[in-house]
N, C-alpha and C positions, 0 to 999 in steps of 0.2 A: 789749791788747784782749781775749785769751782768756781773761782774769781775769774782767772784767768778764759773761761769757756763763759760768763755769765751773759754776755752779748746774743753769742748764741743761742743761747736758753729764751733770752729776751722773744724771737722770732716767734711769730704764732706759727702753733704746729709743730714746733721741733719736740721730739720726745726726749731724748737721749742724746750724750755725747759721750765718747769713748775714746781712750788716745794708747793706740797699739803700737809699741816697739819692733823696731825692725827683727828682734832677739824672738819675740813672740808673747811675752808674759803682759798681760793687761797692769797696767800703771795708773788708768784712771779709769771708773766709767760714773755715770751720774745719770739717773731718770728723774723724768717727771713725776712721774706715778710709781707706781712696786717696778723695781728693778726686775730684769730675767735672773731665774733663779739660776745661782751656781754659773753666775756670767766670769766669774776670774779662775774660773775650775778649767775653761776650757785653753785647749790648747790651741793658740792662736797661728803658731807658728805657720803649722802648711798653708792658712789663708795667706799669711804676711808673705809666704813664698812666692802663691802663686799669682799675687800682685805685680811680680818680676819688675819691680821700681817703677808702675806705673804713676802718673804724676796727679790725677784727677778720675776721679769717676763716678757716675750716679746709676744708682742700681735701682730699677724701678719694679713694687712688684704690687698686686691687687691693691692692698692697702696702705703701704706704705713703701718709703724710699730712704736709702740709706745715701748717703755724700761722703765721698773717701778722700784726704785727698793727706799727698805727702807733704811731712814737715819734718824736715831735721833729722828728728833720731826714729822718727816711725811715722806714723798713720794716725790722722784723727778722723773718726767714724762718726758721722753724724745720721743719726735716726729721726724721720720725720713721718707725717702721716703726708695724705694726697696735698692738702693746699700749703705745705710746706714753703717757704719762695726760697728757693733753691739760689736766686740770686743774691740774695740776702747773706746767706749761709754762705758764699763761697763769698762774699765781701769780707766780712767777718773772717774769714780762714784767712785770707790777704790779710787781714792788719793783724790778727794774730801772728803769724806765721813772720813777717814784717818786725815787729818786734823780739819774737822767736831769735833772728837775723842778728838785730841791733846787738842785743844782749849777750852773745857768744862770741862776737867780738870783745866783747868787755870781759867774760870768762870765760870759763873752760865749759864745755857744752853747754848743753840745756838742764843741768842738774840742780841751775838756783830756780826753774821752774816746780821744780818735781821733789825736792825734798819735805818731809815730811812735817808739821808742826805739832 
């Protein structure tokens, strides 16, 4: 699964990637550094709510910025500090996301992403 987000990670500045199910239960998350503690404890769900199927968004706050943006079967959450380049990160989401596409054509969801080795 850290393949799949590794572009991502590539970006200067990105801290984290996270990939939240429309259901709510975290499926991926991946830091740079120490992970948030008891980050798969939470419950995702009323965030995932109250997204209301929004298709993109960037959440800007002192120190950092998160990039939400839909794909498929949920939300990938990208965590960044200030010089994050945002446009980068949503390129990246586009050919992720792109492929995402190609592949579910060929099978049944996104499950040959997400299964476990």
């Amino acid at each position: 699964m850290k393949d799949l987000f590794k572009d991502i990670f590539d970006i200067d500045d990105v801290h984290g990637v996270m990939f939240l199910p429309f259901k709510g239960k975290l499926v991926f998350s991946e830091f740079a550094s120490q992970q948030p503690k008891k980050i798969g404890d939470i419950n995702w769900l009323p965030f995932v709510h109250s997204l209301n199927g929004i298709h993109e968004a960037e959440l800007i706050f002192e120190n950092n910025r998160f990039y939400l943006r839909k794909a498929g079967m949920g939300y990938i959450l990208v965590v960044m500090g200030k010089a994050g380049l945002t446009e980068m990160v949503r390129l990246n989401c586009d050919v992720l996301i792109s492929s995402f596409e190609q592949t579910k054509k060929k099978h049944k969801g996104l499950e040959l992403f997400f299964k476990k080795k």
